[in-house]
C-alpha positions in Angstrom: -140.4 -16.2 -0.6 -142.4 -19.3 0.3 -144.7 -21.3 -2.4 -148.6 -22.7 -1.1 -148.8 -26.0 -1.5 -152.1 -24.6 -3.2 -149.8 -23.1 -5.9 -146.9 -25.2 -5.9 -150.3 -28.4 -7.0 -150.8 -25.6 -9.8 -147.1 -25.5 -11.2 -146.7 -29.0 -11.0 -149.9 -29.7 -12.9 -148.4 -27.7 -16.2 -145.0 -29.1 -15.3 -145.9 -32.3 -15.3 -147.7 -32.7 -19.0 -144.7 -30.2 -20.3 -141.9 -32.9 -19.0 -143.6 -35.9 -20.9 -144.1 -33.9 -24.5 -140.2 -33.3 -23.6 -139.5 -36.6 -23.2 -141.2 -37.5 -26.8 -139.9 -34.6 -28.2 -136.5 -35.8 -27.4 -137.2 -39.0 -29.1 -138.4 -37.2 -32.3 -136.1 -34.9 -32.8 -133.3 -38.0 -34.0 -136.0 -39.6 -36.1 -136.7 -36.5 -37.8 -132.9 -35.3 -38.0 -132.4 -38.8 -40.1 -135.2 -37.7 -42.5 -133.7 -34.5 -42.7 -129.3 -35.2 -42.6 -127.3 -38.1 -43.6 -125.0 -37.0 -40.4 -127.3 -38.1 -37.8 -127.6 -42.1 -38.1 -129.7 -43.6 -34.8 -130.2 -47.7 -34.9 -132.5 -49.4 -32.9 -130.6 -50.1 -30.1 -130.1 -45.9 -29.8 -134.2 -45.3 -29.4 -134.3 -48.1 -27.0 -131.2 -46.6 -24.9 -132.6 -43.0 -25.3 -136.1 -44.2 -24.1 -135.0 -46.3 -21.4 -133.3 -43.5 -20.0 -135.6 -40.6 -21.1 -139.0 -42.5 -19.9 -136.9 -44.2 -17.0 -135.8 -41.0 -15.6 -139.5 -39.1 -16.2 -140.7 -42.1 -14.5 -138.6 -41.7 -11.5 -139.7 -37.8 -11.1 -143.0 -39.1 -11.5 -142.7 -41.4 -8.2 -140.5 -38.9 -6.4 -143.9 -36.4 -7.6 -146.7 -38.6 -5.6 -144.6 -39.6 -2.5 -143.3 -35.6 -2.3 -145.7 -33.0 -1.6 -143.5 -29.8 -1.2 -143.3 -28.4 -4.7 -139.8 -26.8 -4.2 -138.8 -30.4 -3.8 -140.6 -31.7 -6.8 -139.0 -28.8 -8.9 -135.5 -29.5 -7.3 -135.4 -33.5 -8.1 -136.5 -33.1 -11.6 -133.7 -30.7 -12.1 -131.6 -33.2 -10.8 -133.1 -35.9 -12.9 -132.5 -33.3 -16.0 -128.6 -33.1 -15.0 -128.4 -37.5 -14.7 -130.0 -37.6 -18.3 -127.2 -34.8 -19.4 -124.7 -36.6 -17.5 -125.5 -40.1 -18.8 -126.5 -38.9 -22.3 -123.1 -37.0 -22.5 -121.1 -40.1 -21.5 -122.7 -42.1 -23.5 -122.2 -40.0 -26.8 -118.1 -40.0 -26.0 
C-alpha cells in the first residue's frame, strides 16, 4: 500500500498539532500529580530537564518534518524520536 504525498500532507497536518498538546500534556500531568499525591515531588530542575528533552525532541521532528517530504518517513522518525524520549526518560528516572 502506498500513501499520496496528497494524503500523507493530510496526516501530518493532525499529527503535527496532536504531538505538541502531547508534549504539554506531558509536562502537566507532573504538575498536576503534585497537586493531587504527596508521592510525586518534581523540582525545578525536573520541568527544565523534561522540557528540554520533550520540546527538544518535538523540535527535532519538527525540522526532520520540513526538510522530509515522504510522510512514511515523517511518521517513522517521530516514532523514533518517541522511543529516544522513552529511552532517555527511562535512564534518567533509574
Amino acid at each position: 500500500m502506498t500513501m499520496s504525498l496528497e494524503t500523507g500532507n493530510r496526516i501530518w497536518s493532525v499529527l503535527r498539532p496532536l504531538g505538541w498538546i502531547a508534549v504539554g500534556l506531558a509536562l502537566l500531568a507532573p504538575a498536576v500529580a503534585m497537586r493531587v499525591t504527596t508521592e510525586v515531588q518534581w523540582t525545578t530542575t525536573d520541568f527544565v530537564f523534561a522540557g528540554v528533552v520533550l520540546v527538544g525532541a518535538a523540535a527535532i521532528v519538527e525540522l526532520f518534518a520540513w526538510r522530509v517530504r515522504h510522510p512514511g518517513a515523517r511518521i517513522a522518525f517521530g516514532l523514533f524520536m518517541v522511543a529516544v524520549v522513552a529511552l532517555v526518560w527511562g535512564a534518567a528516572i533509574d
